[in-house]
N, CA, C and O atoms as CSV, one atom per row, in Angstrom:
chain,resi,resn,atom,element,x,y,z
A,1,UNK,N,N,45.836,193.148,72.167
A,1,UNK,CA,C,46.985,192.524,72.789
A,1,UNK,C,C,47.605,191.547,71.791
A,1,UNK,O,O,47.002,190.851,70.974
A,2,UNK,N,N,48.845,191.620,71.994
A,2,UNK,CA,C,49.415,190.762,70.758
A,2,UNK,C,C,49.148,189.062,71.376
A,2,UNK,O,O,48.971,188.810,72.568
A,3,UNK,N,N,49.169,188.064,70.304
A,3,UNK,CA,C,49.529,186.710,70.975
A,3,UNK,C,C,50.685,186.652,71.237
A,3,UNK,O,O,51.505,187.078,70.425
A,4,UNK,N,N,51.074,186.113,72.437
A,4,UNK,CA,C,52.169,185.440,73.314
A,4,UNK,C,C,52.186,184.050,73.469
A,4,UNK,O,O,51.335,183.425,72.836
A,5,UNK,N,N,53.051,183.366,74.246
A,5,UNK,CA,C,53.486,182.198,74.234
A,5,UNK,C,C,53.486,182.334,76.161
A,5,UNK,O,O,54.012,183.188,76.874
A,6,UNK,N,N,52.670,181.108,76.528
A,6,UNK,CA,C,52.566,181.031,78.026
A,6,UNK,C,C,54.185,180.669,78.496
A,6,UNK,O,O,54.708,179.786,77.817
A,7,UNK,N,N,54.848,181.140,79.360
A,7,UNK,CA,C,55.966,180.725,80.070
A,7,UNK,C,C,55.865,179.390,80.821
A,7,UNK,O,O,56.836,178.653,80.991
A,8,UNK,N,N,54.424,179.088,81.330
A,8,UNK,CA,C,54.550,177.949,82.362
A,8,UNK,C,C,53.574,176.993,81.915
A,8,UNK,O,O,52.373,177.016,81.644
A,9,UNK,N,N,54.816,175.855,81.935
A,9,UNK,CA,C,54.776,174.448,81.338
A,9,UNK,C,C,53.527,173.612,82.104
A,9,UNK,O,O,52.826,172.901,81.383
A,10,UNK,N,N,53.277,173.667,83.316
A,10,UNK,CA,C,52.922,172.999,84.208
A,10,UNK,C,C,51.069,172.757,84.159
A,10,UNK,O,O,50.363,171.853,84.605
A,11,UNK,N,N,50.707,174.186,83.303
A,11,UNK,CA,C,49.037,174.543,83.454
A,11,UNK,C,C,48.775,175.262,82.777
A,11,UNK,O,O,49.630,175.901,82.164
A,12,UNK,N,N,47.712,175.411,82.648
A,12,UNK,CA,C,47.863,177.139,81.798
A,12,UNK,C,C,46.988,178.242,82.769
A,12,UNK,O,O,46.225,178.981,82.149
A,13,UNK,N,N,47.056,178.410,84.358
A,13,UNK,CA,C,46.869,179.332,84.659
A,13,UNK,C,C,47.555,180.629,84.526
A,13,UNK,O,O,46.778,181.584,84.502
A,14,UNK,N,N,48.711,180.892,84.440
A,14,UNK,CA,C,49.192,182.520,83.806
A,14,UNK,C,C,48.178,182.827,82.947
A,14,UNK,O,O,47.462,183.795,83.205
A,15,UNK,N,N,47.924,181.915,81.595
A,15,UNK,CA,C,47.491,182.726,80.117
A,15,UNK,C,C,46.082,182.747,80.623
A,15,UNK,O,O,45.352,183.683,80.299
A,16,UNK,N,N,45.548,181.564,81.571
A,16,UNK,CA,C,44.277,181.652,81.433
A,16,UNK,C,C,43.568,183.090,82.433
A,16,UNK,O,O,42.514,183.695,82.237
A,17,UNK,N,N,44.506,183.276,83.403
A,17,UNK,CA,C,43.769,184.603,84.604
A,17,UNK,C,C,44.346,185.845,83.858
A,17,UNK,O,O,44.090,186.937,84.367
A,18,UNK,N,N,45.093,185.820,82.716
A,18,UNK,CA,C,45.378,187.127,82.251
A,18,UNK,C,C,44.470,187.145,80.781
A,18,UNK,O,O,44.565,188.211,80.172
A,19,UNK,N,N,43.777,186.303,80.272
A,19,UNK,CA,C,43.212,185.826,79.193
A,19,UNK,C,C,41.915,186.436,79.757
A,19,UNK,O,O,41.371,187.280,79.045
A,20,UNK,N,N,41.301,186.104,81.022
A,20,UNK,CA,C,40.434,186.842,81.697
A,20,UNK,C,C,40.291,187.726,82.010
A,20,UNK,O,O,39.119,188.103,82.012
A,21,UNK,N,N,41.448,188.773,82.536
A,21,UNK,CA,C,41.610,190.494,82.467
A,21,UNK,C,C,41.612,190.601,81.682
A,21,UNK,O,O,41.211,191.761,81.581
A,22,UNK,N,N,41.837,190.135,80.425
A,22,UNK,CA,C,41.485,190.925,79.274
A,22,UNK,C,C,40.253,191.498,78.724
A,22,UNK,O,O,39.964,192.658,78.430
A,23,UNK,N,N,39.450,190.148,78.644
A,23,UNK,CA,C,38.076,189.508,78.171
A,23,UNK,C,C,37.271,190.493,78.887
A,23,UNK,O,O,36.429,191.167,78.293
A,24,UNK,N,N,37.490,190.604,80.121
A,24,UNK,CA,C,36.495,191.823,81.271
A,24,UNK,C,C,36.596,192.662,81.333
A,24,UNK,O,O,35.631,193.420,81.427
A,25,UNK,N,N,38.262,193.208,81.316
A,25,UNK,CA,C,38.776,194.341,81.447
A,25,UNK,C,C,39.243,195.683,80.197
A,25,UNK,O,O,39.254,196.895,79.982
A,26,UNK,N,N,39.549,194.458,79.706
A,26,UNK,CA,C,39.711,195.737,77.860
A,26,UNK,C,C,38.880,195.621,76.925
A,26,UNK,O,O,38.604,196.500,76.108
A,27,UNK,N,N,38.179,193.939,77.012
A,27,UNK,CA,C,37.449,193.945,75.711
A,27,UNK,C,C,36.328,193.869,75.630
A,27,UNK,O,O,35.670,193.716,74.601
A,28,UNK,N,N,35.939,193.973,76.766
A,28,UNK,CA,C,33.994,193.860,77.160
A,28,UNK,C,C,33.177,194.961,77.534
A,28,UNK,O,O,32.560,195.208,76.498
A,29,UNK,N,N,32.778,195.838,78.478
A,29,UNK,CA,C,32.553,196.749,79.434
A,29,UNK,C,C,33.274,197.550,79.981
A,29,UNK,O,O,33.017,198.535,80.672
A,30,UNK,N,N,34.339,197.037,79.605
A,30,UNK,CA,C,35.447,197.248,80.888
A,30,UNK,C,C,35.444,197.204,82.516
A,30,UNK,O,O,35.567,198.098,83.353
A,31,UNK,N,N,35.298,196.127,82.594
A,31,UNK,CA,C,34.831,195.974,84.054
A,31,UNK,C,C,36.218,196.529,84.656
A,31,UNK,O,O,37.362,196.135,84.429
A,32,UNK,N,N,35.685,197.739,85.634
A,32,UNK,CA,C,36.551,198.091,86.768
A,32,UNK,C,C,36.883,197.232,87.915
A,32,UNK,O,O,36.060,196.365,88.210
A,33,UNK,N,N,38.049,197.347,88.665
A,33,UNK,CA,C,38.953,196.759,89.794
A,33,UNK,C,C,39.325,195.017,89.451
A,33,UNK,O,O,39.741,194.358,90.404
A,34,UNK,N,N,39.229,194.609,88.654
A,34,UNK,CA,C,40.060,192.964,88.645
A,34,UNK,C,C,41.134,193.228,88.812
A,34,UNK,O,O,41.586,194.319,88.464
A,35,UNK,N,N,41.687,192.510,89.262
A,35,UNK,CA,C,43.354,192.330,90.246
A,35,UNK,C,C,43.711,190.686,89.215
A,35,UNK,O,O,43.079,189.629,89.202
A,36,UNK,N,N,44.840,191.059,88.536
A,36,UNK,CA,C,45.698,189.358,88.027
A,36,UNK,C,C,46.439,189.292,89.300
A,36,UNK,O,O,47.221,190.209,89.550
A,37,UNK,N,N,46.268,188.161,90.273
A,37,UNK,CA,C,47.035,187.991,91.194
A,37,UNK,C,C,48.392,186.972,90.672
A,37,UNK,O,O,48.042,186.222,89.761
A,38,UNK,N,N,49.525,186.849,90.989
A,38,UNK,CA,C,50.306,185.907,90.986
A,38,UNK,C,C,50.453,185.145,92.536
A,38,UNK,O,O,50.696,185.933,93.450
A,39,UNK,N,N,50.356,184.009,92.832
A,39,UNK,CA,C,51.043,183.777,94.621
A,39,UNK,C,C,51.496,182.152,94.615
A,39,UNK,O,O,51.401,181.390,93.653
A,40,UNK,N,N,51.912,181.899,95.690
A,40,UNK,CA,C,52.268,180.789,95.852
A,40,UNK,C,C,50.911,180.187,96.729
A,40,UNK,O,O,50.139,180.718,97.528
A,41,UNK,N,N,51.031,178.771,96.147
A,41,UNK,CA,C,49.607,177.468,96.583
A,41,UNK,C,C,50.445,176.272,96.972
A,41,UNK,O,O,51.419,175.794,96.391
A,42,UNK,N,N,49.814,175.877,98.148
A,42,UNK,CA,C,50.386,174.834,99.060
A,42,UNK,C,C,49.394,173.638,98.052
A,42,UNK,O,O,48.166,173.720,98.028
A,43,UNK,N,N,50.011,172.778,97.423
A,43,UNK,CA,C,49.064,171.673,97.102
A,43,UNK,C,C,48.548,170.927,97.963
A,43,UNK,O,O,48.910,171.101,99.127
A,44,UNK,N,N,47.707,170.038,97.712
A,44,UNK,CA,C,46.902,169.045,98.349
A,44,UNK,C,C,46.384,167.329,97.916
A,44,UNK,O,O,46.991,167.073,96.876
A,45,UNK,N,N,45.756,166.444,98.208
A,45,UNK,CA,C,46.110,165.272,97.641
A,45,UNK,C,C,47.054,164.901,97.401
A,45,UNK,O,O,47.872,164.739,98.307
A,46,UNK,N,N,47.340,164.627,96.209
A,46,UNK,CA,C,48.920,163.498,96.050
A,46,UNK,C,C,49.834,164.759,95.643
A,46,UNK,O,O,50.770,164.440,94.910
A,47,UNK,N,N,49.781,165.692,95.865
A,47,UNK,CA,C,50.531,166.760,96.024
A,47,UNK,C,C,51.006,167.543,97.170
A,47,UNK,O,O,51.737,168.531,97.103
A,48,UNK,N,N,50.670,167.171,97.903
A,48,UNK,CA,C,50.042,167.467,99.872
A,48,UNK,C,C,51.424,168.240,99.697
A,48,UNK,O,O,52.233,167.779,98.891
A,49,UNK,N,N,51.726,169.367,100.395
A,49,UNK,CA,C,52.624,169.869,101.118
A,49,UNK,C,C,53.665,170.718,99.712
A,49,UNK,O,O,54.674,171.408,99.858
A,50,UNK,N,N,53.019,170.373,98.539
A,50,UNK,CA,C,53.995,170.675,97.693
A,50,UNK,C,C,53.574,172.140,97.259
A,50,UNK,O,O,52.419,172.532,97.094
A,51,UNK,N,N,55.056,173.068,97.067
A,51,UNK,CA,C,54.422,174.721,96.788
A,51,UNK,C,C,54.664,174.930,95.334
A,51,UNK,O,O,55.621,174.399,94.772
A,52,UNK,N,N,53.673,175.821,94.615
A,52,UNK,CA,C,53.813,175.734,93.109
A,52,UNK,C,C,53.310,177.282,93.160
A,52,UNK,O,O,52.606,177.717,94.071
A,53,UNK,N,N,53.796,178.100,91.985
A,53,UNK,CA,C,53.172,179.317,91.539
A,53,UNK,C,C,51.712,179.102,90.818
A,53,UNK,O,O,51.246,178.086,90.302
A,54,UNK,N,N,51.241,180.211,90.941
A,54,UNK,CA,C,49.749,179.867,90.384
A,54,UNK,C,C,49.238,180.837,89.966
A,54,UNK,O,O,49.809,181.726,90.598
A,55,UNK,N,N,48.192,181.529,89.004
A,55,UNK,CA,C,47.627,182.499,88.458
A,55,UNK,C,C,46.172,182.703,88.902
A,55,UNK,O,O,45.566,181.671,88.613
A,56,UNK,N,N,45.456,183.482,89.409
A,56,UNK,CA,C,44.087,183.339,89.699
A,56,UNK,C,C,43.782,185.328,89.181
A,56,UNK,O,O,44.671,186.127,88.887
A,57,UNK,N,N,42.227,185.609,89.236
A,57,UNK,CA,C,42.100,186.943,89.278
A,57,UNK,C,C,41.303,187.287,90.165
A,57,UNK,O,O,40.417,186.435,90.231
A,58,UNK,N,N,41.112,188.284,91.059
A,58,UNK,CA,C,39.953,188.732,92.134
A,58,UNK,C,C,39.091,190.159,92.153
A,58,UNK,O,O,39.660,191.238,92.313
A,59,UNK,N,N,37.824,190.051,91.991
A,59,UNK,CA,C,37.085,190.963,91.609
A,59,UNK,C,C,36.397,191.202,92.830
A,59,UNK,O,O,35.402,190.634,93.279
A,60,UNK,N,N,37.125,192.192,93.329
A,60,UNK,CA,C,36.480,192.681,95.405
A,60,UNK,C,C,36.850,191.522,96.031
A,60,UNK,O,O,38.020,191.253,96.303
A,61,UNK,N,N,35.672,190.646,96.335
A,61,UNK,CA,C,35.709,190.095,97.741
A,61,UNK,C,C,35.662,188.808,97.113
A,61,UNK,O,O,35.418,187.880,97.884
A,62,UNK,N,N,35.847,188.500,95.826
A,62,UNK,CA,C,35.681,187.401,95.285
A,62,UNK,C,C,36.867,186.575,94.463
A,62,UNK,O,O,37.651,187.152,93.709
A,63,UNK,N,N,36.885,185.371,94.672
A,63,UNK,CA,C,38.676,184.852,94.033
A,63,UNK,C,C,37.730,184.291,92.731
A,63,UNK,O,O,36.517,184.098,92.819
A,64,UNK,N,N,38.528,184.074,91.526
A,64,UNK,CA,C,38.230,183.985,90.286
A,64,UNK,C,C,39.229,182.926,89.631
A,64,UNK,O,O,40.256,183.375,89.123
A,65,UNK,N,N,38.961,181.328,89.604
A,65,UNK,CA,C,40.253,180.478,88.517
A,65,UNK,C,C,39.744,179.578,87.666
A,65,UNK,O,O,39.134,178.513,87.760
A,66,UNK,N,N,40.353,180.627,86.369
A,66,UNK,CA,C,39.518,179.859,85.212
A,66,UNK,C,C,40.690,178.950,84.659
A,66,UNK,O,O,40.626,178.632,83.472
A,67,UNK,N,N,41.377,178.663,85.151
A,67,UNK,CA,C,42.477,177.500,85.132
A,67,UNK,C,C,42.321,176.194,84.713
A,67,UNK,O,O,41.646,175.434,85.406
A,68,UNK,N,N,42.949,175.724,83.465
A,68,UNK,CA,C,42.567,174.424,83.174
A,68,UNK,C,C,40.933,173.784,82.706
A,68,UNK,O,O,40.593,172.615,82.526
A,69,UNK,N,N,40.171,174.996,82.608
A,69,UNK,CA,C,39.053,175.016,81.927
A,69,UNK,C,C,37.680,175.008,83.475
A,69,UNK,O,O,36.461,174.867,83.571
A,70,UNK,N,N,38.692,175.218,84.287
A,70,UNK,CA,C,37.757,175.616,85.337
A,70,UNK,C,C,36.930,177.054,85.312
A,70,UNK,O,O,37.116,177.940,84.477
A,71,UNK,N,N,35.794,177.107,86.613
A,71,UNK,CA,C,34.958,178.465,86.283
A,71,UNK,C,C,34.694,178.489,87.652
A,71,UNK,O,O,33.566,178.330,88.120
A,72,UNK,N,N,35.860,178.715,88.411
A,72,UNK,CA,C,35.748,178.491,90.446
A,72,UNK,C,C,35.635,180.398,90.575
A,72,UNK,O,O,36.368,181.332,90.249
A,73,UNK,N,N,34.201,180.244,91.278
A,73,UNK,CA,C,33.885,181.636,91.910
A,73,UNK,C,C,33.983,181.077,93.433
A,73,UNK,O,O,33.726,179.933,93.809
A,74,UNK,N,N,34.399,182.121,94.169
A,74,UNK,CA,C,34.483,182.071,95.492
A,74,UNK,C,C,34.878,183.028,96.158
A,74,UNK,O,O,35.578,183.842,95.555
A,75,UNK,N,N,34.517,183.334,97.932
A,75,UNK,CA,C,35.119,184.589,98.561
A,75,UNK,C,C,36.517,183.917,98.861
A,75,UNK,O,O,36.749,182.831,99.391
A,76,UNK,N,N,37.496,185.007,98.304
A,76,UNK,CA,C,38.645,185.308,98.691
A,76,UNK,C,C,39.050,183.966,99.876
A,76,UNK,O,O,39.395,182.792,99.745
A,77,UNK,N,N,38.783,184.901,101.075
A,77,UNK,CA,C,39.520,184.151,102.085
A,77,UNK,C,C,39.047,182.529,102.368
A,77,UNK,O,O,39.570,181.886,103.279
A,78,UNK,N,N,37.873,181.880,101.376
A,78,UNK,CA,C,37.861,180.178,101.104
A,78,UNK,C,C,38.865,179.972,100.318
A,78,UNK,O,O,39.753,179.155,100.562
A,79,UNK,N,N,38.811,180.710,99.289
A,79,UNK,CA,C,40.282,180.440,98.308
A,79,UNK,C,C,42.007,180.319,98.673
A,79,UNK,O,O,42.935,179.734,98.114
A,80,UNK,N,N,41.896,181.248,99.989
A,80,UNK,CA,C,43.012,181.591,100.233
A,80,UNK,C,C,43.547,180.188,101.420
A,80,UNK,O,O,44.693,179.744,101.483
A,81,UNK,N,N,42.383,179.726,102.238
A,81,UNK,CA,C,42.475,178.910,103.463
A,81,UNK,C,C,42.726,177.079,101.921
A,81,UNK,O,O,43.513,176.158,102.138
A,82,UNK,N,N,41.931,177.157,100.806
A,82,UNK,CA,C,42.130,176.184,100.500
A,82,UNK,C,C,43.129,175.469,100.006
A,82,UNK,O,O,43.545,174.311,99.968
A,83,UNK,N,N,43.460,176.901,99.517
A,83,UNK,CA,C,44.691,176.913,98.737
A,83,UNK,C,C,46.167,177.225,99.110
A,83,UNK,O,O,47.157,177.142,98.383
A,84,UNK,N,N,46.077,177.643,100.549
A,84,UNK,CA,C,47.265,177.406,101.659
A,84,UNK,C,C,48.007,178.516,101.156
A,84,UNK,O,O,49.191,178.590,101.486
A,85,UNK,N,N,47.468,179.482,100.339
A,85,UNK,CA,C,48.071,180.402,99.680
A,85,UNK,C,C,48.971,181.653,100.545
A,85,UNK,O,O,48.466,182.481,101.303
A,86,UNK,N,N,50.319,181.536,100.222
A,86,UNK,CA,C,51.837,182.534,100.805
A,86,UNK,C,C,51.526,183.540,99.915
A,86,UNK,O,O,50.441,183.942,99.497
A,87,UNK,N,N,52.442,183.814,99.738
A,87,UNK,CA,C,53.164,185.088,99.221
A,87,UNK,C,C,52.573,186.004,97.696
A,87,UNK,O,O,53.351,185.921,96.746
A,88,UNK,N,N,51.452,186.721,97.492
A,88,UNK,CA,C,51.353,186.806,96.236
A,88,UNK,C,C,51.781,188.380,95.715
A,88,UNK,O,O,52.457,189.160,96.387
A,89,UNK,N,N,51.356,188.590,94.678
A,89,UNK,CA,C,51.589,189.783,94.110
A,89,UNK,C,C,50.418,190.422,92.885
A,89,UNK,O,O,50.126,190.005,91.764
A,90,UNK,N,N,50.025,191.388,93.534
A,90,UNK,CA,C,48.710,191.773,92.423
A,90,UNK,C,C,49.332,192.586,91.194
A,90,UNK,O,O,50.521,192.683,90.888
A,91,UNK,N,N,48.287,193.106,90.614
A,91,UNK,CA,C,48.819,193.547,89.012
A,91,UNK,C,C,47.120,193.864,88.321
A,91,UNK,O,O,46.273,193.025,88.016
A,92,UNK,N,N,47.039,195.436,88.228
A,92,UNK,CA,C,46.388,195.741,87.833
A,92,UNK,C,C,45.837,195.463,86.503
A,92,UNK,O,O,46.896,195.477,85.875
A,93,UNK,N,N,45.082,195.260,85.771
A,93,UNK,CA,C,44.640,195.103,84.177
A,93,UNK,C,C,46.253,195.838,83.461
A,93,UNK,O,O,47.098,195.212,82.822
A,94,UNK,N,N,46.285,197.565,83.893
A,94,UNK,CA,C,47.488,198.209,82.665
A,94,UNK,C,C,48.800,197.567,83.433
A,94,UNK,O,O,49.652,197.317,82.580
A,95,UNK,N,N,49.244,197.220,84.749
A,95,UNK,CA,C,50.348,196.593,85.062
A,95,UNK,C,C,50.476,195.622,84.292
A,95,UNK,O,O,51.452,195.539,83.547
A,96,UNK,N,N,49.452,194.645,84.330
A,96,UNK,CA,C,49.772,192.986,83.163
A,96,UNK,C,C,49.933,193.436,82.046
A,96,UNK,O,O,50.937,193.134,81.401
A,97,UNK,N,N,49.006,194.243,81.571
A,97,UNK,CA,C,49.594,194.451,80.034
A,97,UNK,C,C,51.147,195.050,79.988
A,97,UNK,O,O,51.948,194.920,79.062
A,98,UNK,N,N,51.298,195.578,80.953
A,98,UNK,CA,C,52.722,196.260,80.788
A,98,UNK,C,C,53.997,194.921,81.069
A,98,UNK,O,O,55.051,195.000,80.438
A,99,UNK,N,N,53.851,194.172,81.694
A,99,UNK,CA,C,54.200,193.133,81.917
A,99,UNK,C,C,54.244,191.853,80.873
A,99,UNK,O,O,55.065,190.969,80.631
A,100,UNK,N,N,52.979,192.200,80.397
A,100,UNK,CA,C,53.170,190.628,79.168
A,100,UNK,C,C,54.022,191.639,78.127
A,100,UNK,O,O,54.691,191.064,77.268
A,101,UNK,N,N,54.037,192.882,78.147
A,101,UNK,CA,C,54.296,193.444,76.293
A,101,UNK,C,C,56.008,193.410,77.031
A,101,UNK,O,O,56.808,192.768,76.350
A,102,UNK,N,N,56.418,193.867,77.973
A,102,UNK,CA,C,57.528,193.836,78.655
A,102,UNK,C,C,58.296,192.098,78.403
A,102,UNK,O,O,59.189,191.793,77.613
A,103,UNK,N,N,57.704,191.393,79.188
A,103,UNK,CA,C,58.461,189.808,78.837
A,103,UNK,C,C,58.314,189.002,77.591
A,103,UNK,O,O,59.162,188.306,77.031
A,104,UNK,N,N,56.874,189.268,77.214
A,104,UNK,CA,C,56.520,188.473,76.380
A,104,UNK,C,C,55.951,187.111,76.708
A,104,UNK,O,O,55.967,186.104,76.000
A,105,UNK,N,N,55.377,187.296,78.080
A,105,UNK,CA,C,54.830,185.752,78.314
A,105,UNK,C,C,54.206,186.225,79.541
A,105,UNK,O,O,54.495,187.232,80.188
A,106,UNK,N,N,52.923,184.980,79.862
A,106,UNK,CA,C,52.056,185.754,80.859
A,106,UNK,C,C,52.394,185.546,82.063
A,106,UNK,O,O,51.358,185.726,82.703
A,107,UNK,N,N,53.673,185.123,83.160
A,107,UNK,CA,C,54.116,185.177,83.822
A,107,UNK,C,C,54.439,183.601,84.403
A,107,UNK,O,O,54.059,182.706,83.648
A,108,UNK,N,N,55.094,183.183,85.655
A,108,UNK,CA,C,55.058,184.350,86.640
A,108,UNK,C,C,56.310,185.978,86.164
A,108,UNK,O,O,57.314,185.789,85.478
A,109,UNK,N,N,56.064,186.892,86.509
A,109,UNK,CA,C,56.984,187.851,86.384
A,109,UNK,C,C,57.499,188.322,87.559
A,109,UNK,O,O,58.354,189.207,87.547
């Protein structure tokens, strides 16, 4: 995969949950079914109520955010209730790649 330049200023979850399909998905084993999700996250604390895009990846029944140097394993629907999470959009391992070589940045797309 070529290097890119992250689009979003805010974190580095895009580069980091597609940095992770990579690592699992093309360059290791190839681990089958990871999903790069994109969705919207209701913040919390001094962010309470505020909606932001966000990058995570999910392997089955499990949510995955290595975001900001985090290593959060968890089932799905804790992730989803914590994170107040709307609207997302999945993206297979060859969709993202088709997507980063397409924009040139790891989303949102």
């Amino acid at each position: 995969m070529p290097s890119v330049p992250a689009k979003n200023k805010g974190g580095d979850c895009y580069k980091a949950a597609a940095d992770y399909v990579i690592d699992h998905a093309f360059r290791s084993n190839g681990k089958k079914g990871l999903v790069l999700v994109h969705g919207e996250v209701t913040g919390q604390g001094a962010i309470d109520g505020v909606q932001y895009g966000h990058a995570w990846v999910e392997d089955g029944s499990t949510a995955i955010d290595v975001s900001n140097g985090r290593n959060i394993n968890m089932p799905k629907p804790l992730y989803y209730a914590i994170g107040r999470i709307g609207k997302t959009i999945r993206y297979t391992p060859e969709q993202m790649r088709e997507k980063i070589l397409k924009h040139k940045h790891f989303g949102p797309w």
